[in-house]
C-alpha positions as CSV (number, residue, x, y, z in Angstrom):
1,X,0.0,0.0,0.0
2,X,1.7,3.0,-1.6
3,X,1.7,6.2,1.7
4,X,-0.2,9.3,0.4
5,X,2.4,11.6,1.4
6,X,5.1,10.1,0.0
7,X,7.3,12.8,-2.0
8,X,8.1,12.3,-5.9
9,X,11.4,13.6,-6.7
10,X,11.8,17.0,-8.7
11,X,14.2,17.4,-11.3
12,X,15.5,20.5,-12.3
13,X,15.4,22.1,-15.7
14,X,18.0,20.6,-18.1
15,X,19.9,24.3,-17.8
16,X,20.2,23.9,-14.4
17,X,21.1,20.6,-14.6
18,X,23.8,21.1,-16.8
19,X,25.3,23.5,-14.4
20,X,24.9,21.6,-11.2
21,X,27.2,18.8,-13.6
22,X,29.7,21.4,-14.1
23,X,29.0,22.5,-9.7
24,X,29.8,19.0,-8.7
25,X,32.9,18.2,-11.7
26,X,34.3,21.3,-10.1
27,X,34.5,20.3,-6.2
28,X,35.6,17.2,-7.2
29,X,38.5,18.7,-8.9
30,X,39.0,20.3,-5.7
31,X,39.2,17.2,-4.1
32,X,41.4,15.5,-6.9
33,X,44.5,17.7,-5.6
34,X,45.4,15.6,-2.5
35,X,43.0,13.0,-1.7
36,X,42.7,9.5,-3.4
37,X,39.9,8.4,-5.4
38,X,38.7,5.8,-2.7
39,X,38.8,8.4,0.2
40,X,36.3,11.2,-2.2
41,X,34.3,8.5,-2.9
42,X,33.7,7.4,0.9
43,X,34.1,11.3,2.1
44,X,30.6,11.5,-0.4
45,X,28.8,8.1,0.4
46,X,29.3,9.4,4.2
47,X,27.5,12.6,3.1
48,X,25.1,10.9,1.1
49,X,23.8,8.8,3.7
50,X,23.6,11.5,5.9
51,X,21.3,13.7,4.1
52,X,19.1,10.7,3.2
53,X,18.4,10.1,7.1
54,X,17.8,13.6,7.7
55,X,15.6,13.7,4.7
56,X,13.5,10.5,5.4
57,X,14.0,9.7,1.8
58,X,15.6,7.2,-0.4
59,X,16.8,9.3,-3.1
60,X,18.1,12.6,-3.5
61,X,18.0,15.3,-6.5
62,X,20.7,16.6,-8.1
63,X,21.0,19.5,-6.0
64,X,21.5,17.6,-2.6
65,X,24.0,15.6,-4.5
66,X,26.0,19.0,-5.3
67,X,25.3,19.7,-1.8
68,X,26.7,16.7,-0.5
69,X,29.9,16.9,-1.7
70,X,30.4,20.6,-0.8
71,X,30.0,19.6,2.7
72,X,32.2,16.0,2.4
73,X,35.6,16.3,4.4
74,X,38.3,13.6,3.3
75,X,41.3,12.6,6.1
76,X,44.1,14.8,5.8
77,X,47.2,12.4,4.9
78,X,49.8,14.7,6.0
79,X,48.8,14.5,9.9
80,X,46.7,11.2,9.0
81,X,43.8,12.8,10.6
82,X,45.3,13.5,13.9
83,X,46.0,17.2,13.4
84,X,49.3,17.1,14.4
85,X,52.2,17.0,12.1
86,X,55.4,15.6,13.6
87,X,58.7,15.3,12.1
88,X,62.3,15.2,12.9
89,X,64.4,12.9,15.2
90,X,62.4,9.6,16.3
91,X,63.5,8.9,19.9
92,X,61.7,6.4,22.2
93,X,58.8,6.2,19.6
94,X,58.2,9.8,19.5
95,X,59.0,12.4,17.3
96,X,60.7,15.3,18.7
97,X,59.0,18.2,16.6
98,X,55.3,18.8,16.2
99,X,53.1,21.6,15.6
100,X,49.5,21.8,14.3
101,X,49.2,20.7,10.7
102,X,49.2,23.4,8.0
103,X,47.7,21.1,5.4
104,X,43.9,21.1,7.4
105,X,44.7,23.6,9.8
106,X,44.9,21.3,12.5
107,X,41.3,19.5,12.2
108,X,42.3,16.1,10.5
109,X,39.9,16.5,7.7
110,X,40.0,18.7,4.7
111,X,37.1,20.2,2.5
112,X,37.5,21.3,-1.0
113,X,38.2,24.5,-0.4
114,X,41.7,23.3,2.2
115,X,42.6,20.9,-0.7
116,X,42.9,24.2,-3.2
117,X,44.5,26.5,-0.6
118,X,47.0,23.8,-0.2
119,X,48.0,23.3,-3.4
120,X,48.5,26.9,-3.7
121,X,50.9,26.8,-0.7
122,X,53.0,23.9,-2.5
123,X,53.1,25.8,-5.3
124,X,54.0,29.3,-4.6
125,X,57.8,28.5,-4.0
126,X,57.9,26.5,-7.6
127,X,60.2,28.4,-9.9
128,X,59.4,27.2,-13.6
């Protein structure tokens, strides 16, 4: 027995669909810099899956999708998540320098936007 208030999914206009395409293409570019393929993927399927609960659906439209990624944070793999980045001289097991990790600012995870500001810092010392 189908519920009566069951919502039908709404698709936007193939315009606007077209330039969600080129939305998401674009954060996952971002992504591209520094995270693997399998850790984007998960990053989104996390997000996914997180929208649909607090949605109470079992689909989403294009826009959540966009959505979705925007807010999807991948591990940072230069503290590997902890924040910390540590490096120098390894005595008893620990490392004798650490500070808070440039790469995600000390959070462990990056968005989109900290995978572009860190390529720009590896960059900007580059002589061509």
């Amino acid at each position: 027995m189908a519920n009566a208030t069951q919502v039908k999914p709404v698709y936007p206009k193939p315009r606007r669909l077209k330039q969600l395409r080129q939305e998401y293409a674009q954060e996952l570019w971002k992504f591209r810099q520094w995270a693997s393929e399998d850790d984007i993927q998960d990053a989104i399927q996390v997000e996914v899956c997180d929208l649909l609960d607090r949605l109470g659906r079992d689909f989403l439209t294009p826009y959540e999708y966009v959505r979705a990624i925007k807010a999807a944070k991948v591990p940072c793999d230069h503290c590997d998540g902890s924040g910390w980045y540590k490096w120098g001289a390894c005595i008893n097991g620990k490392m004798q320098k650490s500070d808070i990790c440039f790469r995600c600012q000390g959070k462990g995870k990056m968005d989109a936007d900290d995978c572009v500001r860190t390529r720009g810092y590896h960059n900007r010392l580059k002589v061509v």
